[in-house]
C-alpha positions as CSV (number, residue, x, y, z in Angstrom):
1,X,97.7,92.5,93.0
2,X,95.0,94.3,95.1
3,X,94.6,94.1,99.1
4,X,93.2,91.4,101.2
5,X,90.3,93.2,103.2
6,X,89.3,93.1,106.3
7,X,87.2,94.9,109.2
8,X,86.1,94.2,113.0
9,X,82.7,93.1,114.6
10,X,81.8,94.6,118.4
11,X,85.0,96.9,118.1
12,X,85.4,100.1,120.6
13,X,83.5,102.7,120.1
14,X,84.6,106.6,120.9
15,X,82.4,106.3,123.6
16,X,84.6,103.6,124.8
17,X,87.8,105.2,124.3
18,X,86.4,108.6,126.2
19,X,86.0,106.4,129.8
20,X,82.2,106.2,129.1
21,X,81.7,102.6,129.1
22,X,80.7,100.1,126.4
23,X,77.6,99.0,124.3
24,X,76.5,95.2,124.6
25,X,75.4,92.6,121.8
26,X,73.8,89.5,121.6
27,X,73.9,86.6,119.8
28,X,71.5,87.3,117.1
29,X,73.6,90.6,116.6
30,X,76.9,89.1,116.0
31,X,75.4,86.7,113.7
32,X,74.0,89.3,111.6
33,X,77.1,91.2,111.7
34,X,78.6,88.3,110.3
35,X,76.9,87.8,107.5
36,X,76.8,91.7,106.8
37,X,81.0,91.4,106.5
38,X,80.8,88.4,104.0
39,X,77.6,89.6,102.2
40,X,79.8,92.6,101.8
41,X,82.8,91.2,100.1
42,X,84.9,91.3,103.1
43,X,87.7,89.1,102.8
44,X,87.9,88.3,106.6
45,X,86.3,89.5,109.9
46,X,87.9,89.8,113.3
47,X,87.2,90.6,116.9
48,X,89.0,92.2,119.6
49,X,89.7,91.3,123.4
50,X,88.3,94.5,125.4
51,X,85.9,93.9,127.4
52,X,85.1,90.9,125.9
53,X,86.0,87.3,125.0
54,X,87.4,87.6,121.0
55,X,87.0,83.9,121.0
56,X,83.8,82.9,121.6
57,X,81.7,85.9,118.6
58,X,83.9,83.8,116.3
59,X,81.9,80.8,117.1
60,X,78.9,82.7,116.2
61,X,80.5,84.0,113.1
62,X,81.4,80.4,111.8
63,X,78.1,79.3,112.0
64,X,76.5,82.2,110.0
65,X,79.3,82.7,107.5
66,X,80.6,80.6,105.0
67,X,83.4,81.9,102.9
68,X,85.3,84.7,105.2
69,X,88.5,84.4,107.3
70,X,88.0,84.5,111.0
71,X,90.5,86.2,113.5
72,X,91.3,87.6,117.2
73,X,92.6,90.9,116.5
74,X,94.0,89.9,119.2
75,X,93.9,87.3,122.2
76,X,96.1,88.3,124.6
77,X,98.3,85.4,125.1
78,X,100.1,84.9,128.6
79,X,96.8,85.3,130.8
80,X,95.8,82.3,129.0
81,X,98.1,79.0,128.9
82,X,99.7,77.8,125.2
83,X,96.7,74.7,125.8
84,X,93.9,76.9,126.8
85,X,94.8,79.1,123.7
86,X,95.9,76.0,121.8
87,X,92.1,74.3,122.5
88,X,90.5,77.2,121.3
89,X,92.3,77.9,118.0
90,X,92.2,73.8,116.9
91,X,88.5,73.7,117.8
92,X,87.3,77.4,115.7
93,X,89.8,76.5,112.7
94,X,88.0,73.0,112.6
95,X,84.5,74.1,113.4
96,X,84.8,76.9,111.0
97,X,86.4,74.5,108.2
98,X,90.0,76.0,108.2
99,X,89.1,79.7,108.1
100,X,90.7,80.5,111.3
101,X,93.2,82.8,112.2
102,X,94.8,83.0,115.7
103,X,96.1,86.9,116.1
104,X,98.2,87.0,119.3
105,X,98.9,90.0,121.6
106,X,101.3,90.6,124.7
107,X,99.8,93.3,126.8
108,X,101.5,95.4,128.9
109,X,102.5,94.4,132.8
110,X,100.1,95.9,135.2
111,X,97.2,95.0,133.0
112,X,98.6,91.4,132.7
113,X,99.2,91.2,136.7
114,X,96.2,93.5,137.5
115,X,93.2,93.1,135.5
116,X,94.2,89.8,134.2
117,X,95.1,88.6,137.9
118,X,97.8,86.4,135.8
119,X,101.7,86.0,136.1
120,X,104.1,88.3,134.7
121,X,107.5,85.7,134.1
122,X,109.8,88.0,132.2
123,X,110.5,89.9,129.2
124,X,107.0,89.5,127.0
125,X,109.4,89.1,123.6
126,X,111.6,86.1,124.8
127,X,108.2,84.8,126.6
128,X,105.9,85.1,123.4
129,X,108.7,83.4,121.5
130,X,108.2,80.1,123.4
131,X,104.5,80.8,123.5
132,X,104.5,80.8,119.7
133,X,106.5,77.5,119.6
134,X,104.8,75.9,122.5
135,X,101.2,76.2,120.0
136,X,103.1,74.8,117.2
137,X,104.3,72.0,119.2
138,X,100.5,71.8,121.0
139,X,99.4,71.6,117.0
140,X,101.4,69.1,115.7
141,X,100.4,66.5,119.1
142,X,96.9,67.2,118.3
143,X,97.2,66.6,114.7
144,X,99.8,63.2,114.5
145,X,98.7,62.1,118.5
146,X,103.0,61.6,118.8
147,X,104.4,62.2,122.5
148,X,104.8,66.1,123.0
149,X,108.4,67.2,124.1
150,X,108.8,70.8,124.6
151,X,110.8,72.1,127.5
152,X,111.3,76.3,127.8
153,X,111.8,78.4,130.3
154,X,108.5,80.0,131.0
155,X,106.2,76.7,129.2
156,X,106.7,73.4,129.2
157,X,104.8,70.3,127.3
158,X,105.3,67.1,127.7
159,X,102.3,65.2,128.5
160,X,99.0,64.2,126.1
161,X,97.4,61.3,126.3
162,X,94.5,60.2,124.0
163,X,92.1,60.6,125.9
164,X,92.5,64.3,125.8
165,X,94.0,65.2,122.3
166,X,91.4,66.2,119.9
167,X,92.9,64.6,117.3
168,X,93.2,65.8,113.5
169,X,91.3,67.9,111.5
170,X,91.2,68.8,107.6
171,X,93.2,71.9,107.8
172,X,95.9,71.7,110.5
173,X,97.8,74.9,109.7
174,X,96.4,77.5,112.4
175,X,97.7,80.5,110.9
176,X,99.3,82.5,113.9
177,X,99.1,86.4,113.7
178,X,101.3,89.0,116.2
179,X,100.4,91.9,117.4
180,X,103.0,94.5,116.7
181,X,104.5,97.8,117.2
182,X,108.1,97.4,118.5
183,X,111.4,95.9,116.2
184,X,111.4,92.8,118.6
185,X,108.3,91.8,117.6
186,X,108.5,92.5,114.3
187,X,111.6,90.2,114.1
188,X,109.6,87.2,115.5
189,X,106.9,87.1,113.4
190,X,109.4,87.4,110.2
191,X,111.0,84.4,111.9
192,X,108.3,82.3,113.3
193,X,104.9,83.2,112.1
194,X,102.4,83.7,109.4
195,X,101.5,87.4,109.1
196,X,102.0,90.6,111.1
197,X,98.9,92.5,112.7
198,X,100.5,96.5,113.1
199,X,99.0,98.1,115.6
200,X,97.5,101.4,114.3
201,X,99.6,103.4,116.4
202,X,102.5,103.3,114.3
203,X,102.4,105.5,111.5
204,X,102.7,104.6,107.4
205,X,106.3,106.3,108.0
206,X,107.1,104.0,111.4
207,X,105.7,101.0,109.4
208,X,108.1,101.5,106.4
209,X,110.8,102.6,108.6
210,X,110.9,100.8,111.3
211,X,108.3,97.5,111.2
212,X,109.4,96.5,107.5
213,X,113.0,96.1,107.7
214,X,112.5,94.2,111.3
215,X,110.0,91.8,109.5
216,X,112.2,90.9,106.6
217,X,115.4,90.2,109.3
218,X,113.8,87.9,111.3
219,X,112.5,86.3,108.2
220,X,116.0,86.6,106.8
221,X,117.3,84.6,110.0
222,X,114.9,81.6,109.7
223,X,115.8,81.9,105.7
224,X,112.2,82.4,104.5
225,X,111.3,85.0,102.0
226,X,109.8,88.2,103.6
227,X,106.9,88.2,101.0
228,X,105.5,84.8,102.4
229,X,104.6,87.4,105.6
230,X,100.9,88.4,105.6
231,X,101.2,92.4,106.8
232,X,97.9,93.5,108.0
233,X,97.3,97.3,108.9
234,X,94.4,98.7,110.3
235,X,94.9,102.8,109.8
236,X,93.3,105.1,111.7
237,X,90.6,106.7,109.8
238,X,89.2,109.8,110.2
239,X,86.6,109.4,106.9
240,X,83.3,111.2,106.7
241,X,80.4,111.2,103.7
242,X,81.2,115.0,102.9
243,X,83.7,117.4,103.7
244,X,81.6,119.0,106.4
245,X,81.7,116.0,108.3
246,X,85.5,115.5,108.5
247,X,86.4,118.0,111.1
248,X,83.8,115.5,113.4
249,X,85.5,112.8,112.7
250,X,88.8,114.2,113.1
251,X,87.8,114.9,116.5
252,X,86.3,111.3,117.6
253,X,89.5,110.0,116.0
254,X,91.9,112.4,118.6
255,X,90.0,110.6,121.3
256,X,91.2,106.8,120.0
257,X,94.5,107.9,118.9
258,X,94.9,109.9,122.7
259,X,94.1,106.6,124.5
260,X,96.7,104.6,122.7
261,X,99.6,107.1,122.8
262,X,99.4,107.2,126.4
263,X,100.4,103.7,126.9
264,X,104.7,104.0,127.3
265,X,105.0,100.7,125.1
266,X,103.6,102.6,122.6
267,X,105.8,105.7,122.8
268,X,108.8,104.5,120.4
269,X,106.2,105.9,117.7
270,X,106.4,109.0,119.2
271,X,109.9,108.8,119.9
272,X,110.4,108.2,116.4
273,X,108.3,111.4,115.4
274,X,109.6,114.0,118.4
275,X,106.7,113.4,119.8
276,X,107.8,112.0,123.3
277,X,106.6,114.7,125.6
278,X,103.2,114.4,124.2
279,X,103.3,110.8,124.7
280,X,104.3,111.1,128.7
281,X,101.9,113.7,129.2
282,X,98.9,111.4,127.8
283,X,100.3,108.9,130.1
284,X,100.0,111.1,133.4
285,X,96.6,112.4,132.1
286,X,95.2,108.6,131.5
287,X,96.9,108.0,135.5
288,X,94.6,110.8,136.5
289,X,91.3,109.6,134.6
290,X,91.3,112.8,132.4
291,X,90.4,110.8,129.5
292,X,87.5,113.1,127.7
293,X,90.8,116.1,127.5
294,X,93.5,114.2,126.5
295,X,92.3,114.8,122.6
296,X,93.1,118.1,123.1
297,X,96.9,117.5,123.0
298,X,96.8,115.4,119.4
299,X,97.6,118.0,116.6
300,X,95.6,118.0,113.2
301,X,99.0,117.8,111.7
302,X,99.4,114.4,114.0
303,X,96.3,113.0,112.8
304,X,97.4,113.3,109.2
305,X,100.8,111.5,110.1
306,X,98.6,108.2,111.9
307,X,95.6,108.6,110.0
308,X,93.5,108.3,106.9
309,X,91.8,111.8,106.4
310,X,89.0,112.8,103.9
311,X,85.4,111.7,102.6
312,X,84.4,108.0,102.1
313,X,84.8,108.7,98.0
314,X,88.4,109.6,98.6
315,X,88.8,106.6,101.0
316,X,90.4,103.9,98.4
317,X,92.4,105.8,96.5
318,X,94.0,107.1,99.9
319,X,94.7,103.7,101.3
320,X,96.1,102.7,98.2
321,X,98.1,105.8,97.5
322,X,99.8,105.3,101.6
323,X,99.6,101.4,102.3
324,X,100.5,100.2,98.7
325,X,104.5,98.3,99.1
326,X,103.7,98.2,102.7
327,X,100.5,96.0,103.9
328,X,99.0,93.2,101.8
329,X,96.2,93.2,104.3
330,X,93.7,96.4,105.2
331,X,91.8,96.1,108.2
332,X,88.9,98.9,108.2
333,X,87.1,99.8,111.3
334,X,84.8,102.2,109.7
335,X,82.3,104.5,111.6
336,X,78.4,103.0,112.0
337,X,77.3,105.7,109.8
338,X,79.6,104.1,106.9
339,X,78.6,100.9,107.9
340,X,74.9,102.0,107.0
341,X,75.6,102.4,103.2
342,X,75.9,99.1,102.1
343,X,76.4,99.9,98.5
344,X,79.6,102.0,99.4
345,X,81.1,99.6,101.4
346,X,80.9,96.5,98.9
347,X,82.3,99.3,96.4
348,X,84.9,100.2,98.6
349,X,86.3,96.6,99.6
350,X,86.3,95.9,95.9
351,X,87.9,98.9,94.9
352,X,90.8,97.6,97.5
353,X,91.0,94.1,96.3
354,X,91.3,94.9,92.7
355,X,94.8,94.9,91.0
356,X,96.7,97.8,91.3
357,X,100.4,99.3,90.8
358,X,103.0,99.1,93.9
């Protein structure tokens, strides 16, 4: 079978990446980006948390779209409490007629406690764990109105009166998504949830390496069959229309894969690769606000371990050939001078979702 296909709305930019600040959108903006992913072919659009809301373009979205799956690519879950998060997800799955998907992240500490202004309780793996089943348990209240019992250690829910339970909707099943890069993670969602979103930080060789066999244990352990996991990747691409612009894009795509290696969570990847000392000097550069020179320290031959390289006519057969037995889902973030070519990009998404050979 081919590849469920997605791609982002109001993603970063290089720009962003690079310490240079953000571009804004409006309404009327999202809603046309909206329809531009399903008139497309896209199977599903999603947006991120940063800078902004990933909630409330969805809204948008489900008013201008019809068809096409709608997801947070990712919320960040423990600013937010399980009901404020739980509210939100019950509300866009039943405004948007069941087409909602609710991808989940941790964050790391400091931002958590320092640009969230939120509580850090403990480890983010044991915590997300009861976060995951604190929704569930929020989800089934809503939907059958009986009395709520959950007792953890970091949540607790045991209180819902009708007066404040939104009742049922058609489609109660929120599809939960995790955010993942590390083996614990990887575990949980096996174990608890619906699909995996990788972070594209790992590499294919960390995702078939590493992620896989964590996924299929924890789904192993909670006796489900690893196939019933939705994998999503989003690889880093460094695509251009001809081969004199892939050295460009190469370039921009140093400065997106330079931010993210910095951050120490991250750095098992690099670990895994020998890459370590790159990784720690990325951190002490980002400490420092060096951002614009940290692409200097990410190798070409780097890049081609993260990232998809080549011109946009060699961009499906690439995927395919490096994300076929691993991801059932593709996420592509593609560059605005892509985007411009409609033509190629329905071609391209149906080139992905066609049948093809594992």
């Amino acid at each position: 079978m081919g590849f469920r296909v997605q791609t982002v709305i109001l993603g970063p930019d290089t720009d962003q990446y690079a310490g240079e600040g953000q571009a804004k959108s409006d309404i009327g903006a999202i809603a046309a980006a909206a329809r531009w992913c399903e008139e497309r072919g896209f199977d599903g659009l999603t947006a991120p948390e940063a800078g902004h809301d990933p909630f409330l373009p969805l809204v948008v979205a489900a008013e201008h779209t019809r068809s096409i799956a709608l997801g947070t690519n990712v919320a960040i879950a423990f600013p937010r409490s399980p009901m404020v998060t739980a509210q939100l997800a019950w509300d866009l799955q039943q405004l948007s007629g069941g087409r909602f998907q609710l991808g989940l992240g941790t964050q790391v500490k400091g931002h958590v406690v320092r640009r969230y202004a939120s509580r850090w309780s403990g480890p983010p793996g044991p915590r997300m764990r009861e976060y995951v089943l604190c929704l569930k348990a929020m989800f089934e209240t809503f939907q059958s109105g009986e009395k709520p019992a959950f007792e953890g250690e970091h949540y607790q829910f045991s209180l819902m009166n009708p007066f404040f339970n939104p009742g049922p909707i058609e489609h109660p099943h929120v599809p939960i998504y995790l955010a993942a890069v590390n083996p614990y993670m990887a575990r949980l969602t096996g174990e608890l949830c619906d699909g995996l979103r990788l972070h594209p930080i790992a590499t294919f060789r960390y995702a078939r390496e590493v992620v896989l066999p964590a996924v299929e244990a924890g789904a192993k352990k909670a006796g489900r069959d690893p196939s019933e996991i939705d994998m999503l990747g989003a690889p880093f691409l460094a695509i251009a229309e001809d081969e004199k612009g892939i050295e460009a894009a190469r370039q921009a795509l140093k400065q997106h894969i330079a931010f993210y290696a910095s951050t120490p969570t991250y750095h098992a990847v690099l670990e895994f690769h020998g890459w370590q000392d790159v990784g720690h000097e990325l951190h002490q550069m980002s400490r420092k606000g060096k951002w614009q020179e940290m692409p200097e320290r990410i190798s070409d031959e780097m890049v081609e371990e993260w990232a998809i390289v080549g011109t946009r006519d060699e961009l499906a057969s690439k995927l395919r050939e490096r994300c076929s037995g691993v991801f059932s889902t593709l996420l592509l973030d593609l560059a605005p001078e892509l985007r411009r070519d409609d033509a190629w990009v329905g071609e391209t998404v149906q080139a992905l979702q066609q049948e093809h050979s594992a």
